[in-house]
N, C-alpha and C positions, 0 to 999 in steps of 0.2 A: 360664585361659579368658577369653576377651573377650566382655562381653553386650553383645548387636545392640541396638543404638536403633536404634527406628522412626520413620521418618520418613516425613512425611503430606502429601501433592499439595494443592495449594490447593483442589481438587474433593475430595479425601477429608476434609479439614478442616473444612467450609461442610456435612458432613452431618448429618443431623439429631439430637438430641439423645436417651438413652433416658429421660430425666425429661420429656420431653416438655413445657416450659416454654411454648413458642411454642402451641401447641393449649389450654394450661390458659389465656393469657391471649386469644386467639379465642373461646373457651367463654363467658370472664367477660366481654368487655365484649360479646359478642351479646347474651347474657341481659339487661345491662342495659339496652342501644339497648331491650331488646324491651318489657320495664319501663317505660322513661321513655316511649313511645309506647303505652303502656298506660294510662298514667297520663294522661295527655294529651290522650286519645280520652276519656278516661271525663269529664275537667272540662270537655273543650269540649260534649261530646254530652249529659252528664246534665242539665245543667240544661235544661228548658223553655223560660226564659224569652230562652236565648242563640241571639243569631241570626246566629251564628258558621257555617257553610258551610249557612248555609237559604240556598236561591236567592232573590233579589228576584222578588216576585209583582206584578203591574199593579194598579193599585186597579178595583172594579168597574168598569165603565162607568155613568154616570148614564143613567135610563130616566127620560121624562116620566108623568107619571100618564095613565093612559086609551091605552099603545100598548101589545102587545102583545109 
């Protein structure tokens, strides 16, 4: 008896994997994008004193004494 080799279309070859390789590394670096802009929002925003995306405000206007 002679065993059949299978032979695979260039379309049936490029299919997807069942260890699912390509989805485990989509998972891992979204998490991380989502991490580093986590991180990043919390050092520019926590501090007070940083006046990193505060709008520029006008300074008063000066008022003479005695108008109303």
């Amino acid at each position: 008896m002679r065993e059949r080799t299978e032979v695979l279309t260039p379309t049936e070859a490029r299919q997807a994997s069942p260890r699912r390789l390509n989805f485990r590394v989509l998972v891992i670096s979204m998490l991380l994008a989502v991490a580093v802009a986590a991180i990043l929002y919390y050092a520019i925003y926590s501090n007070p004193d940083s006046a990193i995306g505060v709008p520029e405000q006008e300074p008063p206007a000066a008022t003479e004494p005695g108008t109303p």
